[in-house]
C-alpha positions in Angstrom: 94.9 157.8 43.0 95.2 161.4 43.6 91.5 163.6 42.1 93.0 165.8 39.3 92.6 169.7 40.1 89.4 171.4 38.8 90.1 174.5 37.1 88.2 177.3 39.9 85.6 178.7 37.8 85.2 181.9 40.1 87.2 185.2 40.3 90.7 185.5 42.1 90.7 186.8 45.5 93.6 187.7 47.7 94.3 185.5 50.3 94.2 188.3 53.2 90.4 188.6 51.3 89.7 185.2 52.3 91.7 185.5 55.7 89.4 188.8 56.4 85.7 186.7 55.4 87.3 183.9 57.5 87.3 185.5 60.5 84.5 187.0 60.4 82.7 183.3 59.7 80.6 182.1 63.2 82.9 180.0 65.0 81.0 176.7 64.3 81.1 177.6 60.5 85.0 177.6 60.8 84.9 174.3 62.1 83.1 173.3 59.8 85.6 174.5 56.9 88.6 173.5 58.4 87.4 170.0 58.9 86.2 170.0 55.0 89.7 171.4 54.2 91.5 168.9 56.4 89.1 166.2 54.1 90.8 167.9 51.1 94.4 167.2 52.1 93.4 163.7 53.1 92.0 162.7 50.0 95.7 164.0 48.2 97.3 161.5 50.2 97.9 158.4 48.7 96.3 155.7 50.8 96.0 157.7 53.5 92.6 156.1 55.0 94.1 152.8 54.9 97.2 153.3 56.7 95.3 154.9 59.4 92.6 152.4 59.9 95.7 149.5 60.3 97.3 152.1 62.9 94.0 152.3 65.0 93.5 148.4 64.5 96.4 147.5 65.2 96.4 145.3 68.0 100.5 144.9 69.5 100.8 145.7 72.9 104.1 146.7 71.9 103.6 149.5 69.8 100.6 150.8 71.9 101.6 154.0 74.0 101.2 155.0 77.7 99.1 158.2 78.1 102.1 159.8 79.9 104.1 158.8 76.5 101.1 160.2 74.4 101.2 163.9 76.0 105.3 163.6 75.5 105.1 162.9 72.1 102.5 165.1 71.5 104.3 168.1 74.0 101.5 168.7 75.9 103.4 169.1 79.0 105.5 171.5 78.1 104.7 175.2 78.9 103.3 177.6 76.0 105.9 180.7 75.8 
């Protein structure tokens, strides 16, 4: 079940305000609040935990992936432009 939305108890700010603090954050710190944030939208999907832990334990050879399929799917061969 979804978490209901808190009501944000602090004062507005501007999303180039938080884009300018961001960037000025110590590069660990930003990894640190992107992986909370990435927690965040997991949690609003339903089941989302689940579904991934049956993808990783899934044992059929079938579905399983070469790693030349892997950096396909995932375009890592192709050239940044």
């Amino acid at each position: 079940m979804p978490q209901r939305q808190q009501k944000c108890n602090i004062s507005p700010v501007s999303i180039e305000t938080l884009k300018a603090e961001l960037k000025a954050l110590p590069s660990e710190e930003r990894r640190k609040l992107m992986a909370f944030m990435i927690v965040l939208e997991d949690q609003n999907r339903a089941d989302y935990a689940a579904k991934l832990a049956r993808k990783i334990d899934d044992k059929s050879p079938e579905r399983w992936l070469t790693a030349e399929q892997c950096e396909s799917e995932l375009r890592l061969n192709e050239d940044s432009k």
